[in-house]
C-alpha positions in Angstrom: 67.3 -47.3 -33.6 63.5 -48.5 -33.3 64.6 -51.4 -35.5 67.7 -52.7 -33.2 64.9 -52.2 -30.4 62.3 -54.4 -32.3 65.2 -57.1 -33.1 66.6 -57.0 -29.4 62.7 -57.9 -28.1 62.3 -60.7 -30.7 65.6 -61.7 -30.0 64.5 -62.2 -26.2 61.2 -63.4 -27.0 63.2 -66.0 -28.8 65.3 -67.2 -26.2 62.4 -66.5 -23.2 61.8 -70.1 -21.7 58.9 -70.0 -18.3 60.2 -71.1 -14.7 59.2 -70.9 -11.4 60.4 -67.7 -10.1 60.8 -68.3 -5.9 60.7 -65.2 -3.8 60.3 -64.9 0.4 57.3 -62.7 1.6 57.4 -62.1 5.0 54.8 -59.9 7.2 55.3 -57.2 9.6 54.7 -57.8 13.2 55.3 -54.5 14.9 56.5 -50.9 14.0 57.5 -48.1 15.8 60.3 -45.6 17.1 62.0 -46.2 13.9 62.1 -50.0 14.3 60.2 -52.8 12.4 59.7 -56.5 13.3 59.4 -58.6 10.6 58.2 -62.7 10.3 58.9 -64.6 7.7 62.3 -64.1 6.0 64.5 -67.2 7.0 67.6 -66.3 4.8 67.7 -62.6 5.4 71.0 -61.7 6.5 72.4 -58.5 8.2 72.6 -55.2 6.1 70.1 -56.8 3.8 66.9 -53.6 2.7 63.5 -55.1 3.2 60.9 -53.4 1.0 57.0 -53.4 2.0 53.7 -53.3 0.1 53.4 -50.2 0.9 55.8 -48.1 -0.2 58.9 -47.9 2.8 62.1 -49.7 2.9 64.3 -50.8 6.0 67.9 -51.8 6.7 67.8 -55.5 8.8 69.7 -54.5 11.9 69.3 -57.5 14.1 68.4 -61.3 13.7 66.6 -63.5 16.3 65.1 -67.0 16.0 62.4 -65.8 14.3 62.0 -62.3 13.7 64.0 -59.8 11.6 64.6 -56.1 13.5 65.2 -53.7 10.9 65.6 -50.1 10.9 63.7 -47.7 9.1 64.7 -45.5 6.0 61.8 -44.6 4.5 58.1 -44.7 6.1 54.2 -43.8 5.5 51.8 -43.9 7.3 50.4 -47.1 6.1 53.2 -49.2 7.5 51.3 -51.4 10.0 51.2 -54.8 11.8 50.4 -57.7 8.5 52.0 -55.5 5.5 54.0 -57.5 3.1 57.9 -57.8 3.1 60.1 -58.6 0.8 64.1 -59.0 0.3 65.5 -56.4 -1.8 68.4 -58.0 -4.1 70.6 -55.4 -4.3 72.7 -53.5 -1.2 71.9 -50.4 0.2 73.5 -47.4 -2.1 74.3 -44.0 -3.4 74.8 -42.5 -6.4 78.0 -41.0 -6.9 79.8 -38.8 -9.6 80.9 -34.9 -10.0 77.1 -34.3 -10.4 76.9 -34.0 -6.9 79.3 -31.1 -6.9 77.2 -28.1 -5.2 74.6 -30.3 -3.9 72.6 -30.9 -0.7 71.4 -34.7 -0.4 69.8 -37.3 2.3 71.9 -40.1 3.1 70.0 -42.0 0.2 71.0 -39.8 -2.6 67.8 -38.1 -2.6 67.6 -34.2 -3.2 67.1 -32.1 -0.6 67.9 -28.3 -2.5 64.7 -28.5 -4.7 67.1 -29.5 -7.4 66.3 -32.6 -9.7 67.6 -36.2 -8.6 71.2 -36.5 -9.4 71.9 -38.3 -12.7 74.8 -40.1 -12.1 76.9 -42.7 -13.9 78.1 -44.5 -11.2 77.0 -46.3 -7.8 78.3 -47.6 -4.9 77.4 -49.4 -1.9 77.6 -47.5 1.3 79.1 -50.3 3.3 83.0 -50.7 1.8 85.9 -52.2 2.8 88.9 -50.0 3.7 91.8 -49.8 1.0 94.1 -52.6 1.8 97.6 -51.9 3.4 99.2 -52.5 0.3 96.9 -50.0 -1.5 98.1 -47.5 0.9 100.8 -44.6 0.9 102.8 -42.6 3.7 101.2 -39.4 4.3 103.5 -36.7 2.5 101.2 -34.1 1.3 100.0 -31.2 3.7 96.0 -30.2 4.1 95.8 -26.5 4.6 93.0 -25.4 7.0 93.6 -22.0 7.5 94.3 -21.8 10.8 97.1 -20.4 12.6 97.8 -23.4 15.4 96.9 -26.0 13.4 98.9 -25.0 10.2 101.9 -24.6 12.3 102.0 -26.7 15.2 99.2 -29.4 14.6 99.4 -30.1 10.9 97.3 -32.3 8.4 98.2 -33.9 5.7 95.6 -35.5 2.9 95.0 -38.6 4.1 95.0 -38.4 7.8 92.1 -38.8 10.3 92.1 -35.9 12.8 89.4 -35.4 15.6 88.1 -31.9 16.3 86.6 -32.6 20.1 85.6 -30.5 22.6 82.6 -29.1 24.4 79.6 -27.2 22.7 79.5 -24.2 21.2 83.4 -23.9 21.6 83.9 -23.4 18.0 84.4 -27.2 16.4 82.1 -26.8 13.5 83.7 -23.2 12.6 87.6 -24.9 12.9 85.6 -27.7 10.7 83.9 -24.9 8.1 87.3 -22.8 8.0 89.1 -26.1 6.7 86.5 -26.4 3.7 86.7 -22.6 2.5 90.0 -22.8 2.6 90.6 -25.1 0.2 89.4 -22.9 -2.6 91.5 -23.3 -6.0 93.0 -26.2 -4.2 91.5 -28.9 -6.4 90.7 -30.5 -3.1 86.9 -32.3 -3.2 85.0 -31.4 -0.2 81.9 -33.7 1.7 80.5 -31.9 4.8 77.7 -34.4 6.6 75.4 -33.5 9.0 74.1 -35.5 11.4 71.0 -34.6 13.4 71.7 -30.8 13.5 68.5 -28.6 13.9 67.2 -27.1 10.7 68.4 -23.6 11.4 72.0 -24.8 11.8 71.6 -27.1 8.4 70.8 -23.9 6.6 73.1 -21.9 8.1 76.1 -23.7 7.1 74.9 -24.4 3.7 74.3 -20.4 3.3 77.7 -19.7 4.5 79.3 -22.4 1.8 77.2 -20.6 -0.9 78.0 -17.2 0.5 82.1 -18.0 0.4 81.8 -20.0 -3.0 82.6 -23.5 -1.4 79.7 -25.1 -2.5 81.6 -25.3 -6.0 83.7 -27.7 -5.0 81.5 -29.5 -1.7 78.6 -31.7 -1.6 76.1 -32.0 1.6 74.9 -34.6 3.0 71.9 -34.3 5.8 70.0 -35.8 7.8 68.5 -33.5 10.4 67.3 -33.7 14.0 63.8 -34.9 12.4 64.6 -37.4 10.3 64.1 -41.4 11.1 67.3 -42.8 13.3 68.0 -44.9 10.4 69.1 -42.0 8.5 71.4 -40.3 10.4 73.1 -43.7 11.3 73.6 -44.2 7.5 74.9 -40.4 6.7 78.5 -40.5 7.3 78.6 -43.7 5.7 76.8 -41.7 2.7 79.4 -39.0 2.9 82.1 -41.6 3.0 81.1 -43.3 -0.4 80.8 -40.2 -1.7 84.3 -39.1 -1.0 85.9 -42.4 -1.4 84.6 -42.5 -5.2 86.5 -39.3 -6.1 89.5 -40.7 -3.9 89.5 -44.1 -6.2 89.5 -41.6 -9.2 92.9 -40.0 -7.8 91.2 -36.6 -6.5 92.3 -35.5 -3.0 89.1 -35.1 -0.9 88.1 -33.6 2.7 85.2 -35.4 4.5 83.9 -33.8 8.3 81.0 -35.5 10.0 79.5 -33.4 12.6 79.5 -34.9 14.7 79.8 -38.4 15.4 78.7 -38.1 19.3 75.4 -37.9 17.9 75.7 -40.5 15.5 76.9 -42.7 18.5 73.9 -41.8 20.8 71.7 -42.3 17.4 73.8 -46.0 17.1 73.0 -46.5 21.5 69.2 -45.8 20.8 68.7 -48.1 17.8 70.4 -51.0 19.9 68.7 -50.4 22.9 65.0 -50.8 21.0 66.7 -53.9 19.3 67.3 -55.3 22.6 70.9 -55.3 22.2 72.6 -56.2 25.7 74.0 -52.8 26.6 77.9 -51.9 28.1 79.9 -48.8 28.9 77.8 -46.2 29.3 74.5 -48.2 27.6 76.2 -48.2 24.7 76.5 -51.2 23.1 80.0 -53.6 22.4 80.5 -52.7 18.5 79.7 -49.3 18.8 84.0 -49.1 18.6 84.0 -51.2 15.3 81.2 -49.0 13.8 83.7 -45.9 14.1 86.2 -47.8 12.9 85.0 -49.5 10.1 83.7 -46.0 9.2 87.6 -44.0 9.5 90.1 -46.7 8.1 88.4 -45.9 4.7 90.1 -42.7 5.0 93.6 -42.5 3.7 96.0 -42.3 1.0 96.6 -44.6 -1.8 99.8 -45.3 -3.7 100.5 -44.4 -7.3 99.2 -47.5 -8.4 96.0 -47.0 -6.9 95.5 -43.5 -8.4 97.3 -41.2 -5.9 94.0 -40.1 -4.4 93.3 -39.5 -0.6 90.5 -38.7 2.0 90.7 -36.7 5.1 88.8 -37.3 7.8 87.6 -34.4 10.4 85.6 -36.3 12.7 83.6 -33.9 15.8 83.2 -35.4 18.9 81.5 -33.7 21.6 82.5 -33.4 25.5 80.5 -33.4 28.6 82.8 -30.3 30.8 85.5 -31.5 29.1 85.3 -34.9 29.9 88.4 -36.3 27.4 88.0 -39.5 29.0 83.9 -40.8 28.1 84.0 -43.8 26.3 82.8 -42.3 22.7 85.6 -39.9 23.2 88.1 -42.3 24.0 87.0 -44.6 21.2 87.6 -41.9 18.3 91.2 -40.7 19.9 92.3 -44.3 19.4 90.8 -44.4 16.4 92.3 -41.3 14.7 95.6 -40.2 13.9 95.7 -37.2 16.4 93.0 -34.6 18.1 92.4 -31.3 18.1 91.2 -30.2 21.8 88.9 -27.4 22.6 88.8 -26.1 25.7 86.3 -23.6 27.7 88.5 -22.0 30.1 90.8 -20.9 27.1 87.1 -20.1 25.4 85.9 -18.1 28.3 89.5 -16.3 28.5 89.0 -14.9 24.9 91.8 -17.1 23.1 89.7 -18.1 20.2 90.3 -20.5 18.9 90.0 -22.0 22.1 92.5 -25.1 20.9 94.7 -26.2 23.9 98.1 -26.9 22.5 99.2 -29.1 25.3 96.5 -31.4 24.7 96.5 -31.5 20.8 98.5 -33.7 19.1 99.0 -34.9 15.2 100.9 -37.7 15.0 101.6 -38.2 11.2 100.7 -34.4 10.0 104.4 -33.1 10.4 105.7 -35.5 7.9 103.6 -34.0 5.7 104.6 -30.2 6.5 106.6 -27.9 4.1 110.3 -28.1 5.0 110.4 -24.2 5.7 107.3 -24.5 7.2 108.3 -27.1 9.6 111.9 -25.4 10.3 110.1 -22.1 11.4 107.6 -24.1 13.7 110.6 -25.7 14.9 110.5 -25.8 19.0 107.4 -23.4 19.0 105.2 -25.5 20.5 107.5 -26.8 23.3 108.7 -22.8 23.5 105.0 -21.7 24.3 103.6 -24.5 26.1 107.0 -23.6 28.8 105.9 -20.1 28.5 102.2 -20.8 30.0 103.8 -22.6 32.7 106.0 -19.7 33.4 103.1 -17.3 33.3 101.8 -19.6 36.1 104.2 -17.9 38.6 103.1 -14.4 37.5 100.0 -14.8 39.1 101.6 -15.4 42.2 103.5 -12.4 41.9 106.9 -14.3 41.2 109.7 -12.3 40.5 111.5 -13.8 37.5 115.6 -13.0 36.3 115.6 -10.8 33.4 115.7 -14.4 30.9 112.5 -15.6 31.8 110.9 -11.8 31.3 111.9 -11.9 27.8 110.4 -15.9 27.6 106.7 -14.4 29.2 106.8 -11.1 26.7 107.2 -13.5 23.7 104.7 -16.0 24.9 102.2 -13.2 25.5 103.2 -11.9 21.5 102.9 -15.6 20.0 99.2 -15.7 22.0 98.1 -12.6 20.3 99.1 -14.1 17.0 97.5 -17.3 17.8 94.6 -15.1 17.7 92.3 -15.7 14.8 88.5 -14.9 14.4 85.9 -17.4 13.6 85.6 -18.0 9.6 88.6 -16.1 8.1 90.9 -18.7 7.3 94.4 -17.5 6.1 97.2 -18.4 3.3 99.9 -20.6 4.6 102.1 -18.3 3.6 101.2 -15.4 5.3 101.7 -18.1 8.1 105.3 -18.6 7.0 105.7 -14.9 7.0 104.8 -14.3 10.8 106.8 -17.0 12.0 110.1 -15.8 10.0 109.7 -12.6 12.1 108.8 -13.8 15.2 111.9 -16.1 15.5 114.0 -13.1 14.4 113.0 -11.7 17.4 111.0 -8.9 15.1 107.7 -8.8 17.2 109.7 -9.3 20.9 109.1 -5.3 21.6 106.0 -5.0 20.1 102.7 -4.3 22.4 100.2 -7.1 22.0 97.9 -4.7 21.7 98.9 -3.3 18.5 99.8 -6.5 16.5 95.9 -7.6 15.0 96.5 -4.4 12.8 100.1 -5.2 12.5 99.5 -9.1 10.8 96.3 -7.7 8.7 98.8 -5.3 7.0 101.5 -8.3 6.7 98.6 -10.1 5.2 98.3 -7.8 2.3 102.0 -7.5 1.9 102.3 -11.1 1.6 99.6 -11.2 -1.0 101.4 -9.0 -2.8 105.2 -9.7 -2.8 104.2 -13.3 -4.9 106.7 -15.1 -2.4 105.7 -18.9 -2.3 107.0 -21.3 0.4 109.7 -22.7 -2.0 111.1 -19.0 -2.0 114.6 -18.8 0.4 114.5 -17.7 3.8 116.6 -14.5 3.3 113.2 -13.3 0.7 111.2 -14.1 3.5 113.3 -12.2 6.3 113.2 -9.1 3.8 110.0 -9.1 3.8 109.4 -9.8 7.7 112.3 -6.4 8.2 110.2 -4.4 6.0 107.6 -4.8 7.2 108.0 -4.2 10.9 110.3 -1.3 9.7 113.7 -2.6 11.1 115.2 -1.6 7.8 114.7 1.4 8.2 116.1 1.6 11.8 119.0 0.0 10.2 119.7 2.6 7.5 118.8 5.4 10.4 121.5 3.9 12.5 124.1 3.8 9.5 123.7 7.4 9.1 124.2 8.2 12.4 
């Protein structure tokens, strides 16, 4: 080994000829609020890391007629006005492999869980281009998040962009957390990112992955409240390279960034110092194309392309339920369908506080299991006429005998809706409910009583081994049992 060393050197000293190596040195100007002015660099070009003498590195972010803006990634204290710049040859990156399974990173790949530096094989750039159309598939695989509404009547499927938005504190990030546990055993690849969350939230959610064994299967990426503004503009790019490696190698992956209201307000203040012309809002013009070029990486690829996927759950954030801001706005065109959180419902103690009428997936259902999809049926149209028939309740209404039974089956379908924060559920305990409810099982049941009712239809669906390919008269067997009509049955036969 030594010897092939020894020959490789004399082989270069060999071959070694002198030349004139030509490099650009520029100076800094001004620094400050995250932002560095730099002289000197004529060929720098956008995207481009500038390195200084002393030790920090910056992204260029803007070009005038003679000085470079750039936004800082790393920075000490000995950054000042006259320190040397340089152009860095190679793009900014990440290092990327299953060695960041279980790991909590910055947006650079750095380690932020005390653990060594990840020693990865590969690398990729964090700006990519989205798959090409012809690299793409239809979206025919379902993504399981657990939850009641959305498994039913607002369904993902691998490879589809869906936006959680609503106000704060209405439950986004838990809807967002419930998705990732539940894809235990799944061979689904997880990426939560974190954008500018206090550090009591960042180790909250990384305790709650550990404590329900996601962090097997998920990586992190941070960059908290505290860090520099280049950062957490760079970190759902970060978690996208991350994902989309796994996705190239035919694994289907689940990417959230939470949330990208911040990292649009983080985008508005690192234009504005840049003295960027501002629009809507003082955000400025590309602020759209950022978000785009950002989702259209997630999708499905074809067979030839490796089969993988990447799902996107983008969080967005509402001012009182503003649906109509610009940021807002932006992501709903940009995604494939929302999922709407509203307070009222919140503050009414329907949690989760999803309103149906104004959530929407517009490729998920092609996706759905056919007996999945045959049970959800006309549910949603069923319970959003029910909540306009409850309406005239209020107003103390009188209603025929038909629309009675509509309002008592609503008001049973609500309670089921029901679903504390965290505990996601099997999709086919989902499939289980659903048979009995639309055989009318549940309509004489007090609302009341069902929570304990469904917990025990958990269990028995646990342990009947019924899958979803399983026919529907194993299913209704099951539903009859266990709300006891067979019994009534063999009762009334012996009467």
């Amino acid at each position: 080994m030594t010897g092939s060393l020894i020959q490789q050197r004399t082989d270069w000293l060999d071959k070694y000829q002198p030349q004139v190596r030509i490099a650009e040195q520029g100076w800094v100007v001004s620094v400050g609020d995250g932002i560095v002015w730099v002289a000197g660099l004529p060929t720098v070009a956008i995207d481009d890391v500038l390195e200084f003498s002393d030790g920090s590195r910056a992204q260029v972010f803007d070009l005038n007629v003679n000085l470079v803006g750039g936004v800082l990634l790393q920075a000490t204290d000995a950054l000042t006005a006259g320190t040397r710049a340089t152009r860095r040859g190679k793009p900014l990156g990440i290092p990327v492999g299953d060695e960041l399974l279980g790991r909590v990173l910055d947006p650079l790949g750095g380690p932020l869980d005390g653990g060594a530096m990840p020693d990865c094989a590969g690398w990729r750039p964090l700006e990519g281009r989205a798959p090409a159309i012809a690299q793409r598939d239809f979206v025919q695989q379902p993504l399981y998040t657990g939850s009641k509404v959305l498994d039913t009547m607002i369904p993902i499927g691998c490879g589809q962009r869906q936006l959680l938005i609503g106000d704060e504190g209405l439950g986004r990030s838990a809807l967002a957390l419930d998705a990732v546990t539940n894809q235990k055993g799944k061979n689904i690849r997880c990426v939560y990112v974190l954008i500018g969350q206090k550090r009591s939230t960042v180790i909250g959610t990384i305790e709650l992955l550990r404590r329900t064994r996601a962090f097997e299967y998920t990586t992190v990426i941070v960059a908290e409240a505290s860090a520099l503004p280049g950062l957490l503009h760079l970190a759902p790019f970060a978690g996208c390279t991350v994902a989309e490696h796994w996705m190239r190698q035919g694994w289907h992956t689940l990417v959230v960034y939470d949330d990208l209201s911040t990292h649009a307000k983080t985008y508005r203040e690192l234009s504005l110092l840049l003295r960027r012309p501002p629009g809507r809002e003082a955000y400025p013009g590309d602020i759209f194309s950022v978000h785009a070029r950002l989702l259209e990486r997630a999708t499905c690829l074809n067979a030839a392309n490796g089969g993988g996927s990447m799902t996107a759950l983008p969080i967005v954030e509402t001012k009182l339920g503003e649906i109509a801001a610009y940021i807002p706005t932006n992501l709903i065109s940009i995604t494939d369908g929302q999922v709407y959180l509203d307070r009222d419902l919140f503050s009414g103690g329907f949690r989760p506080a999803i309103d149906i009428g104004k959530s929407v997936s517009r490729i998920g259902g092609r996706a759905q299991h056919p007996a999945v999809k045959k049970e959800a049926g006309r549910m949603k149209l069923d319970y959003l006429q029910f909540l306009e028939l409850e309406m005239f309740t209020r107003f103390g209404a009188k209603l025929e005998a038909g629309m009675e039974k509509v309002i008592r089956r609503g008001r049973v379908l609500r309670e089921i809706f029901k679903q504390d924060r965290l505990s996601p559920l099997p999709i086919e305990f989902q499939l289980a409910w659903m048979v009995a409810f639309n055989d009318g099982l549940l309509d004489e049941r007090e609302p009341r009583a069902l929570p304990e009712m469904l917990a025990q239809l958990e269990m028995q669906v646990a342990a009947s081994g019924l899958t979803l390919d399983d026919g529907r008269d194993q299913w209704a067997a099951l539903a009859r049992d266990w709300t006891g009509e067979h019994e009534a049955d063999k009762q009334g036969e012996l009467r």
